[in-house]
N, C-alpha and C positions, 0 to 999 in steps of 0.2 A: 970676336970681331966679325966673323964669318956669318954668323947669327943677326947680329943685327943691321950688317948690312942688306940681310935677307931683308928681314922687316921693314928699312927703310924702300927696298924696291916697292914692296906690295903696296905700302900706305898710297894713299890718291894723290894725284898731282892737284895742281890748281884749277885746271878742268876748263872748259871749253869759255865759260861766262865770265872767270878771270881774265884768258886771254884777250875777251872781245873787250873789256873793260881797258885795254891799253891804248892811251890816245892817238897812235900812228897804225892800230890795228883798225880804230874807229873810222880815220880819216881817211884809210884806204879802201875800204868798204863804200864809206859813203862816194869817194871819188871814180869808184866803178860803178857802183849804181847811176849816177849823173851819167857816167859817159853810153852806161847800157839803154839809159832812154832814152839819149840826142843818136843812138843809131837805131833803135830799134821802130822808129815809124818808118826808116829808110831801108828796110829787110822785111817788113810784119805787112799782109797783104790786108788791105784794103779795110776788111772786117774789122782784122783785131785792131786797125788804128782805132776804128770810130766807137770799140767797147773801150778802148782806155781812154779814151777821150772822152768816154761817159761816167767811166770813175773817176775821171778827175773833179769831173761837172756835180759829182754826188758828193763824193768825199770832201771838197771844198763846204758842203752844206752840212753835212754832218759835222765836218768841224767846227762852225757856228753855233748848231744844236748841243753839240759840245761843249763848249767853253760857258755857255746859259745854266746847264743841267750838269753833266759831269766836274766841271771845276768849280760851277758858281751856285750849284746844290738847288737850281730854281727850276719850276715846270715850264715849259713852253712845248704846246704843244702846235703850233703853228708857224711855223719854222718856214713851212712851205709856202707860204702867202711871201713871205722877203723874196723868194726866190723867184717866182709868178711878178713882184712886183717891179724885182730885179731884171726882170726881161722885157715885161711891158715896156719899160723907161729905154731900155736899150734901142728895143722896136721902133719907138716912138722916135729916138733921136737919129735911127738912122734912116726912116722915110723920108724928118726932114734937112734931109744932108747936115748933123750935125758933124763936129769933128771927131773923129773916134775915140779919141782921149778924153773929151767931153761928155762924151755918150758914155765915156767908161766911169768917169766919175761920177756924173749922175747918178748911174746905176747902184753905185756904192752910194750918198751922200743919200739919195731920196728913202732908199729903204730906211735907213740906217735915225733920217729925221721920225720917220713912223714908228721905229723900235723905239727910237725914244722917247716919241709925245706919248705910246704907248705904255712904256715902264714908268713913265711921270705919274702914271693915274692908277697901275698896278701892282707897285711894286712892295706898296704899302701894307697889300693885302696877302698876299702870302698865302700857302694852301689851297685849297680846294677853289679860291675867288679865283685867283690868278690865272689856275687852269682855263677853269670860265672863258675868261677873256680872251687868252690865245686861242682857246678854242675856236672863239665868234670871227677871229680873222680868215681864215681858208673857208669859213659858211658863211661872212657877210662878200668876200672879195669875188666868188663866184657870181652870184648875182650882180654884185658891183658891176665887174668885167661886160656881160653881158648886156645891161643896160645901158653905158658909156660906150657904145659902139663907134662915135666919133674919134676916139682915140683909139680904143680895142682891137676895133673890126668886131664887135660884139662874140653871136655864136661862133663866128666862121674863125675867127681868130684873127692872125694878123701874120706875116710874113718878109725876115728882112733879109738880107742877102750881103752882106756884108765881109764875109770872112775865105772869102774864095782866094787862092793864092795866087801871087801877082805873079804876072810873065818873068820877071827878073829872076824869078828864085830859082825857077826849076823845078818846084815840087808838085805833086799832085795835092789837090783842096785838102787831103783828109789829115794829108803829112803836115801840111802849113798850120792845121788848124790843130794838128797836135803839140806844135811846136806853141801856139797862143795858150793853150790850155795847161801845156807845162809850165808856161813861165809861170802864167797868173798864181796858178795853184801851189806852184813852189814857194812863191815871195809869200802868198798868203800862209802856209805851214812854216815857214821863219818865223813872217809876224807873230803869228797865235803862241808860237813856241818861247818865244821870247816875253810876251805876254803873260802869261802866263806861268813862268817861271823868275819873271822880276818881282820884284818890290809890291807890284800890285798884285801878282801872282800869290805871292806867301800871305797879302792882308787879306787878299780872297778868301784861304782857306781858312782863316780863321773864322769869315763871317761864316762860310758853309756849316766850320764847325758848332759853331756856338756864338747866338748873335749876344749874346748880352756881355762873356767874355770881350768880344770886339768893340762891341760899345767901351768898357772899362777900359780898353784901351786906347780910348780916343780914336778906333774905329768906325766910321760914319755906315752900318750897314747897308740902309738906302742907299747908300751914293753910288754903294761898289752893286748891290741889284742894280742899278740904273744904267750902271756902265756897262756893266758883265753883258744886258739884255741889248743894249745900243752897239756892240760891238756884235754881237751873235747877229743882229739884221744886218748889217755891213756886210758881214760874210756871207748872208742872203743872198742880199744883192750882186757881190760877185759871183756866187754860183750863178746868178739867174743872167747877168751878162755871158758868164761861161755856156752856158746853157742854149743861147742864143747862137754864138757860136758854132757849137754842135749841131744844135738842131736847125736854126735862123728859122723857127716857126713857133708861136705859143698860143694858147685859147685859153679860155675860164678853164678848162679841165687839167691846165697847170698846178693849179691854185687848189685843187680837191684835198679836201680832208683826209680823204685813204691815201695819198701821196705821205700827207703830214705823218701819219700813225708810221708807214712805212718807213720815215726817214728815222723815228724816233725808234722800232726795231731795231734800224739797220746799225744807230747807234749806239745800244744795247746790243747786240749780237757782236758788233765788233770791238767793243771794252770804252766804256764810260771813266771820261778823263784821263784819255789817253791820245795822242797824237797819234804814233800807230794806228790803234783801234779808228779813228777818223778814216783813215785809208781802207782798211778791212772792210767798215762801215760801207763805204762809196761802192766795194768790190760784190759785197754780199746784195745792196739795190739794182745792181746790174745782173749778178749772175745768177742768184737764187729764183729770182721771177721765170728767165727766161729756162733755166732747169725744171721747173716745177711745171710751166705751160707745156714742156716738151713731152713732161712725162703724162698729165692730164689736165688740161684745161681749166675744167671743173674743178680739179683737189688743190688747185694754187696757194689758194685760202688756207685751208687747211692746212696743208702740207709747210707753207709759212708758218703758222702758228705751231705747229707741232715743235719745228726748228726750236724758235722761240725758247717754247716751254723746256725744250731739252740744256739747251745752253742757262737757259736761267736757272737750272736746278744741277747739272754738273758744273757747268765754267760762270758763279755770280759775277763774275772780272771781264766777261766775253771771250770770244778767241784769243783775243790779246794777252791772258794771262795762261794759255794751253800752255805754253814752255816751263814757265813758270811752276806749275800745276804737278807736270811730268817731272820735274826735276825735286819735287816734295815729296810723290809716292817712290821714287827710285831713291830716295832718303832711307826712308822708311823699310823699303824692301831688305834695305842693304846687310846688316847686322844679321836678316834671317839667312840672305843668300850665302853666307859666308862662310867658306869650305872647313869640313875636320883641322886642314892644315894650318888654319893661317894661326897666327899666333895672337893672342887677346894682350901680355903684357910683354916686356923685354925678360922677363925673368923667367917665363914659359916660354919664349922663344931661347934663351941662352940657361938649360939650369947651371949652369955650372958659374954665373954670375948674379949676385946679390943673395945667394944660397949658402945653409948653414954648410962646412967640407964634410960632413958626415953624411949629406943628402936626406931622402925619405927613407934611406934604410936605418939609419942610426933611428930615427925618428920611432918605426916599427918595435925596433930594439927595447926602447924604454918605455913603451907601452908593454911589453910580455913581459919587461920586468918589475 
């Protein structure tokens, strides 16, 4: 008894990812983290409000890029033009006094019409066209930008002012506008969550999987392409209101193509069809640049691409999957790390149970004889 109570000490417990897997272990987690952000622009000096306020403005966009590419298995590489155009429209409604709530739908509703007239005409095409075309948005919209100076401000860009915090609250601009940038981002990482894991979520991945399966099952592939990329510009557009916010300044060099490539790293480096990963994604466009410029200028480039190439060949999952990753080689490790002592069955840990009462010595015995 002595024995195998031993045994049961050693065997592993349920281990740290059972634990977190219990719904009041969940809920508590997530209810600190909520309250760690509504205090943390009211402690975090000045700076760090307006870099998480720029991950939120990213991560919002990569979530879009997201839901297109990692859930709905389609290229888009133009992601950045919803976001540019998502700002413009904001700009635009608040030079002419419109109401902010108005200006914010817009901002959502206009993009979101262009993703759509746009997958109307691409979605059919699939592969190598498709890229094509998202390509053509961030290299027709710069020029666009520029020549529509009536609305733009052309080169110079355009500048709105809008998000400054009001005498009633008490806060300084950066805290007010971390507190705009939390909501929006938050409600929008429900939405996509819940999206993507409904009803439309599960016939999504069937299309990703295999369009013709879908077909046979009276799934419309098109339809869900058409959607999956109309909602991905939506959340363009909310990043590019967000963005506004933050910044309340935009130019054609919004809209740049090396913007778009970046955003589509960042989500790749932070784990493709993953919520999470969206977050990591907004954190790696903020902080990677500005590490890489600190250490050389010149090697930004590079030094991004290297990143890249390292993650796509250790973590294909992105960051998002490192835990996961760690917890497969400590798998593996485990059987070799495992001491002279420990005992392999109950019957080597206890002989004197499920053993003939003659032992190995009787055993001995009738071999010499």
């Amino acid at each position: 008894m002595a024995a195998t109570a031993e045994v049961q000490t050693r065997m592993p417990g349920p281990g740290a990812s059972g634990f977190l897997r219990r719904p009041w272990v969940r809920g508590a987690l997530i209810a600190l983290v909520i309250v760690l952000l509504i205090v943390a622009p009211l402690v975090l000096p000045q700076f760090a409000n307006q870099t998480l306020i720029r991950i939120g403005v990213y991560a919002v966009a990569v979530l879009g890029l997201n839901i297109v590419m990692g859930y709905g298995g389609q290229v888009n590489l133009g992601q950045i033009f919803f976001l540019g155009l998502g700002a413009y429209v904001t700009a635009y409604g608040v030079m002419n006094d419109w109401n902010i709530v108005l200006t914010f739908a817009a901002a959502c509703l206009i993009p979101a019409a262009v993703g759509l007239a746009v997958a109307l005409a691409a979605a059919r095409l699939g592969g190598l066209a498709i890229a094509m075309v998202t390509i053509a948005l961030p290299i027709v919209g710069v020029p666009l930008a520029k020549r529509l100076s009536d609305l733009t401000g052309g080169s110079q860009g355009v500048s709105a002012r809008f998000s400054d915090a009001p005498e009633w609250t008490g806060l300084y601009d950066d805290q007010w506008q971390f507190y705009i940038v939390l909501l929006i981002a938050g409600v929008s990482f429900l939405l996509a969550r819940n999206f993507v894991r409904g009803k439309f979520g599960r016939a999504l991945a069937i299309v990703k999987a295999n369009e013709s399966v879908a077909s046979s099952m009276g799934i419309s592939p098109y339809r869900y392409k058409v959607l999956t990329f109309t909602v991905a510009s939506l959340f363009g557009g909310v990043s590019g209101f967000l963005y506004m916010v933050a910044v309340q300044y935009t130019s054609p060099e919004t809209l740049s193509f090396g913007h778009s490539i970046s955003l589509l790293a960042a989500m790749v480096i932070g784990g493709a069809g993953s919520m999470i990963g969206s977050l990591i994604g907004g954190a790696y466009y903020v902080f990677v640049p500005q590490a890489t410029a600190a250490i050389d200028p010149n090697l930004t480039t590079i030094i991004q691409g290297v990143i890249l190439l390292v993650v796509l060949f250790v973590l294909p999952g992105g960051l998002v999957s490192l835990p996961r990753r760690i917890r497969s080689l400590a798998r593996r490790r485990g059987p070799r790390g495992a001491g002279p002592n420990t005992p392999q069955t109950a019957s080597e840990a206890s002989p004197g149970q499920g053993s003939t009462p003659e032992g190995p010595e009787h055993t001995e015995r009738q071999g010499q004889a």
